[in-house]
BADREN-863811 format. One record per residue (C-alpha): y, z, x; chain. Coordinates in nm, 4 decimals, padded with zeros to 6 digits. Example, Ala and Ser with C-alpha at 12.3 -4.5 7.8 and 13.67 -1.06 7.14 Angstrom:
! residues 2
<rec c2="-00.4500" c3="00.7800" c1="01.2300" chain="A"/>
<rec c2="-00.1060" c3="00.7140" c1="01.3670" chain="A"/>
! end
This chain:
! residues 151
<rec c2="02.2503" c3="02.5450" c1="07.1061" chain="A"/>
<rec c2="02.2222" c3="02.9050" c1="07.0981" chain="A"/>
<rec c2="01.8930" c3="03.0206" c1="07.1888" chain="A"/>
<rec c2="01.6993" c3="03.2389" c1="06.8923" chain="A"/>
<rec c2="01.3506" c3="03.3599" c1="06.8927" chain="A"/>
<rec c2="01.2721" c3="03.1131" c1="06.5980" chain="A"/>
<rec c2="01.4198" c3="02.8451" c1="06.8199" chain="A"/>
<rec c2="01.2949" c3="02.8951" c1="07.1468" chain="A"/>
<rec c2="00.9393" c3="02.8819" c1="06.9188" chain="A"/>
<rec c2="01.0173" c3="02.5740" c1="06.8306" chain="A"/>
<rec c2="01.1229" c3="02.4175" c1="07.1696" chain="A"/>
<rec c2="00.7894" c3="02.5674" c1="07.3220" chain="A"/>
<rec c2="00.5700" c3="02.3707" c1="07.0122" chain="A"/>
<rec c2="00.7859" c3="02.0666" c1="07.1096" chain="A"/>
<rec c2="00.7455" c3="02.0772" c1="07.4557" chain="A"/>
<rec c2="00.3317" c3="02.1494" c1="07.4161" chain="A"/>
<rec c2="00.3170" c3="01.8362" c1="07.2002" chain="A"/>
<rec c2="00.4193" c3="01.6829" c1="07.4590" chain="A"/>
<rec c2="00.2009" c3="01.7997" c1="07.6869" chain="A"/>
<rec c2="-00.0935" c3="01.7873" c1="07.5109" chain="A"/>
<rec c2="-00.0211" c3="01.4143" c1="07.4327" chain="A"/>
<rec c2="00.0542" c3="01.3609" c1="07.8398" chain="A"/>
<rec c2="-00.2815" c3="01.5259" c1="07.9317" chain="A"/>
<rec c2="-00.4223" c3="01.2628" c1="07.7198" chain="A"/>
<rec c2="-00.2729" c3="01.0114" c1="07.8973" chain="A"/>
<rec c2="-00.3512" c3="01.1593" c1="08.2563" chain="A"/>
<rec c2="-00.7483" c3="01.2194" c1="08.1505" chain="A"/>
<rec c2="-00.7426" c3="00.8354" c1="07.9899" chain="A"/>
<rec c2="-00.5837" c3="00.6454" c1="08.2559" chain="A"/>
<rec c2="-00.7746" c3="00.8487" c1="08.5485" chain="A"/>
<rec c2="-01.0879" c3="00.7263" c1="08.3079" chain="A"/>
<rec c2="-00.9419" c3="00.3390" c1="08.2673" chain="A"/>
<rec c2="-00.9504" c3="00.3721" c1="08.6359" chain="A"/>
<rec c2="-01.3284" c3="00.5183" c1="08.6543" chain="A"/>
<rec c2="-01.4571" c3="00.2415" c1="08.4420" chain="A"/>
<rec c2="-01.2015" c3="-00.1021" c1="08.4923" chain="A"/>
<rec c2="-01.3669" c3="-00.3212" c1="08.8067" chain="A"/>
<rec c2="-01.0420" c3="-00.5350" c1="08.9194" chain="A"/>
<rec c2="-00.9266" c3="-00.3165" c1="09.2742" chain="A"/>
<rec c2="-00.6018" c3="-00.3505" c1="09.1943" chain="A"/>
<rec c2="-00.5753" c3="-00.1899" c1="08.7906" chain="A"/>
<rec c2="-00.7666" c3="00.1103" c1="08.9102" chain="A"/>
<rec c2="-00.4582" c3="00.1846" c1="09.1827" chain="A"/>
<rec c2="-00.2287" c3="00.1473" c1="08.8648" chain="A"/>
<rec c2="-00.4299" c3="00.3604" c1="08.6529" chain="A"/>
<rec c2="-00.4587" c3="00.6311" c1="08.8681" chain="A"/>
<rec c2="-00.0951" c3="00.5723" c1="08.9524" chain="A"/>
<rec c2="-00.0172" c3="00.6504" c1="08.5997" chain="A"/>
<rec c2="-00.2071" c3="00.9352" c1="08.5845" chain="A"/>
<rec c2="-00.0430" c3="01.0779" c1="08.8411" chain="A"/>
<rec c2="00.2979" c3="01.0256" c1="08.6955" chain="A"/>
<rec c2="00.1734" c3="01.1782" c1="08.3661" chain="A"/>
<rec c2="00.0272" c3="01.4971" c1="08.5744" chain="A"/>
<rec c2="00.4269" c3="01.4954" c1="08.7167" chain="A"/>
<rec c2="00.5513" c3="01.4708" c1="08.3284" chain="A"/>
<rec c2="00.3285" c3="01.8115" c1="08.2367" chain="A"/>
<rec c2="00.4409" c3="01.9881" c1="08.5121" chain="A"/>
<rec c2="00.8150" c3="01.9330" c1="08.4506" chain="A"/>
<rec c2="00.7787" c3="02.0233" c1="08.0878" chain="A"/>
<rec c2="00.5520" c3="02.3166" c1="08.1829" chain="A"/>
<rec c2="00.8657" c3="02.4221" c1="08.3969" chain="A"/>
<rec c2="01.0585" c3="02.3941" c1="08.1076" chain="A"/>
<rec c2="00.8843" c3="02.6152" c1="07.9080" chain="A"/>
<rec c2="00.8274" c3="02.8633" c1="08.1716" chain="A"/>
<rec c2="01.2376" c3="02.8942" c1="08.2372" chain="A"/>
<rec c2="01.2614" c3="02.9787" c1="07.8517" chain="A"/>
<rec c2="01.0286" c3="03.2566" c1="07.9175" chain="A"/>
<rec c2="00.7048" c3="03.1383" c1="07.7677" chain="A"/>
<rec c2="00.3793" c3="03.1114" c1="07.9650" chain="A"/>
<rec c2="00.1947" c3="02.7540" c1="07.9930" chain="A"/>
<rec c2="-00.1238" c3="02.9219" c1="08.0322" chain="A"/>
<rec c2="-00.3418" c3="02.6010" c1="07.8662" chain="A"/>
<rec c2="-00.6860" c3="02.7439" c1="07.9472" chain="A"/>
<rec c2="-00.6847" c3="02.8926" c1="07.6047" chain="A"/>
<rec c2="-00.8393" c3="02.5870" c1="07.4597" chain="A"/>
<rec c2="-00.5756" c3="02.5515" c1="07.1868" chain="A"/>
<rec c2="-00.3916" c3="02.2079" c1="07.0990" chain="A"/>
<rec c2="-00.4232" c3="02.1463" c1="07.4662" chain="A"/>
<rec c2="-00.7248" c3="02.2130" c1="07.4907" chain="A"/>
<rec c2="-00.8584" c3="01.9063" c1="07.2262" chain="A"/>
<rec c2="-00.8110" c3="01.5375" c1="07.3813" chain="A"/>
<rec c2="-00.5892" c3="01.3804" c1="07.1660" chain="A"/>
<rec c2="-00.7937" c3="01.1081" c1="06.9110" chain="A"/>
<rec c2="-00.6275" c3="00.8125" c1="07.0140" chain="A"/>
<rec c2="-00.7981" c3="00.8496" c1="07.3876" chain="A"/>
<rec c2="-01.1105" c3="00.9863" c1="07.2589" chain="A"/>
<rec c2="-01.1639" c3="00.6488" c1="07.1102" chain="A"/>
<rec c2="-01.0679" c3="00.4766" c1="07.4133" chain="A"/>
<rec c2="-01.3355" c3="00.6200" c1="07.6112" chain="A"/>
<rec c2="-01.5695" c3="00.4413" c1="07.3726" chain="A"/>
<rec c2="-01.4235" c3="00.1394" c1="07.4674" chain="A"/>
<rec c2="-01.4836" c3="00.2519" c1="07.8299" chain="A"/>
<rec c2="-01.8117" c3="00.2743" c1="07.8534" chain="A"/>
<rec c2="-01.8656" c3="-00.1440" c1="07.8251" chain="A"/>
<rec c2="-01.6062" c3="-00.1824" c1="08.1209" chain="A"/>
<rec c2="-01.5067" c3="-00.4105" c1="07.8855" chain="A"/>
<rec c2="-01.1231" c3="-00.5222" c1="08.0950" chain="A"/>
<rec c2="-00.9676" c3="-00.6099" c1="07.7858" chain="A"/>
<rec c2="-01.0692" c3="-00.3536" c1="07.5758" chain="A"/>
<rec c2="-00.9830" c3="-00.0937" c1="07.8619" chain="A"/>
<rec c2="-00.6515" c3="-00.2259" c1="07.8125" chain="A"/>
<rec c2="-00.5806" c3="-00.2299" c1="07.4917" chain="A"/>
<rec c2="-00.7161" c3="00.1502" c1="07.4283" chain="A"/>
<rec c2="-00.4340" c3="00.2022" c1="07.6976" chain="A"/>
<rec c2="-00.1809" c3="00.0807" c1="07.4674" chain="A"/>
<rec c2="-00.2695" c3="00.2212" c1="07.1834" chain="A"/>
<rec c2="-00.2621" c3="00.5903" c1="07.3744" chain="A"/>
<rec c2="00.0707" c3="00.5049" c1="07.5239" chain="A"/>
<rec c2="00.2223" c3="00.3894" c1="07.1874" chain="A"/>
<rec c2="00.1063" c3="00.6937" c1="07.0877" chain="A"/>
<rec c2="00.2774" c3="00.9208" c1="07.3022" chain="A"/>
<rec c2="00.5945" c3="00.6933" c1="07.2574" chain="A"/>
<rec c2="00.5673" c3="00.8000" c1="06.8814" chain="A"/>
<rec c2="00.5611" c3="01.1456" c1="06.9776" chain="A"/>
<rec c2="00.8497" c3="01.1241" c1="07.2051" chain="A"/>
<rec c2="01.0876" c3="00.9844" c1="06.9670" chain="A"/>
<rec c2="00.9871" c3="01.2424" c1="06.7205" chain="A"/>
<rec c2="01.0618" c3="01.5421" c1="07.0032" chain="A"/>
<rec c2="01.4006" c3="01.4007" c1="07.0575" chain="A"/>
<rec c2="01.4359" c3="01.3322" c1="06.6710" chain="A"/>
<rec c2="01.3462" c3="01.6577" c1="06.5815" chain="A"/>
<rec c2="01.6378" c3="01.8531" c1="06.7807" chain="A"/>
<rec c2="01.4880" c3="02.1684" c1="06.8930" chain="A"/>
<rec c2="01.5604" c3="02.0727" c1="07.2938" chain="A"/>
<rec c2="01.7598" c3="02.1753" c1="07.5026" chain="A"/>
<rec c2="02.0229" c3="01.9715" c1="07.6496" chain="A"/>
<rec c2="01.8773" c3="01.9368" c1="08.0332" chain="A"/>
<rec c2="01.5369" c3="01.9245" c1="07.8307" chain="A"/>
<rec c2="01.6695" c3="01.5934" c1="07.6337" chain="A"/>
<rec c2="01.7388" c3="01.4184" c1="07.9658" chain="A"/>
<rec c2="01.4143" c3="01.4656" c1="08.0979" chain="A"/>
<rec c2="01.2009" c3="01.3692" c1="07.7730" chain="A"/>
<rec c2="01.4065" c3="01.0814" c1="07.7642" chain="A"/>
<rec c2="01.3471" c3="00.9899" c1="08.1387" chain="A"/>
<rec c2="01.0030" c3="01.0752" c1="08.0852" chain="A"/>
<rec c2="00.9992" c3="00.8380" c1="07.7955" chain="A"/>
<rec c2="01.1796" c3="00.5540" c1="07.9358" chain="A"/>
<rec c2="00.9080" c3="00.5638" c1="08.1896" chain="A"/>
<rec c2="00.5746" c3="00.5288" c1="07.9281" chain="A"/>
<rec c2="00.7870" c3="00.2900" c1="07.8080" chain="A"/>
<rec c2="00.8143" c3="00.1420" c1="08.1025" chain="A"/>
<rec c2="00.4465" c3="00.1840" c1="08.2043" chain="A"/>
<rec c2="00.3327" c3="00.0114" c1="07.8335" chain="A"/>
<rec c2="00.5374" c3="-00.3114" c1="07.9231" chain="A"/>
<rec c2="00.3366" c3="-00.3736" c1="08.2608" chain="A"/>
<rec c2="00.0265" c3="-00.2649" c1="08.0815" chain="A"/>
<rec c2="00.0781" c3="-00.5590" c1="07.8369" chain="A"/>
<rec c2="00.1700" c3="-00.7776" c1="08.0877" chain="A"/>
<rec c2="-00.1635" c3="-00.7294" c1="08.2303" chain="A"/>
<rec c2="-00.3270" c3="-00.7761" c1="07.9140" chain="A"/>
<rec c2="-00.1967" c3="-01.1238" c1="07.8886" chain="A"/>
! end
């Protein structure tokens, strides 16, 4: 894919979804871990976080090898906590196991969503395809053990 302007534009919107959905994620698991009591969830939580904190900073790279700055202290679309996790943190507050849980899967199915639609979509790159779809293979991943907990 030949590289425009126009296109490059679009690649960087892409990638920032993505992002701005994974810093979600990383701020909502590293919160699941806060507020969840078993020992042994909080180490998973904050193991996913981690692994979303990974995610951004691969995709940051991305965008930073097309040229673009990833400066997210501007407060825009990054800058606003997605509203599937906002709700979660409601949920939080009880320490409420269960509904911990299941605000998990609703962010993660989330972010799955917007994963398929990046690689729907087409504006990535080649070696940019690969790692969305590791990266999403992974949240996939991470959403089966989190229901497998639930049960």
């Amino acid at each position: 894919m030949i590289h425009t302007d126009e296109t490059t534009k679009e690649t960087v919107k892409t990638l920032e979804g993505l992002i701005s959905i994974l810093e979600d994620g990383k701020l909502g698991y590293t919160n699941a871990a806060e507020h969840v009591e078993n020992p042994a969830m909080k180490t998973d939580f904050l193991e996913y976080a981690r692994e979303r904190a990974l995610f951004i900073v691969e995709l940051q790279d991305e965008i930073n090898k097309l040229g673009k700055s990833t400066d997210t202290s501007g407060g825009g679309p990054l800058g606003a906590l997605h509203r599937t996790w906002i709700d979660i943190k409601s949920s939080f507050t009880g320490g409420d196991t269960e509904a911990i849980i299941n605000a998990c899967v609703t962010g993660e199915e989330a972010a799955i969503e917007k994963y398929k639609n990046a690689l729907e979509e087409n504006h990535l790159e080649h070696n940019q395809v690969s790692i969305v779809s590791k990266q999403l293979n992974s949240i996939q991943n991470t959403l089966s053990q989190i229901k497998i907990k639930a049960n």
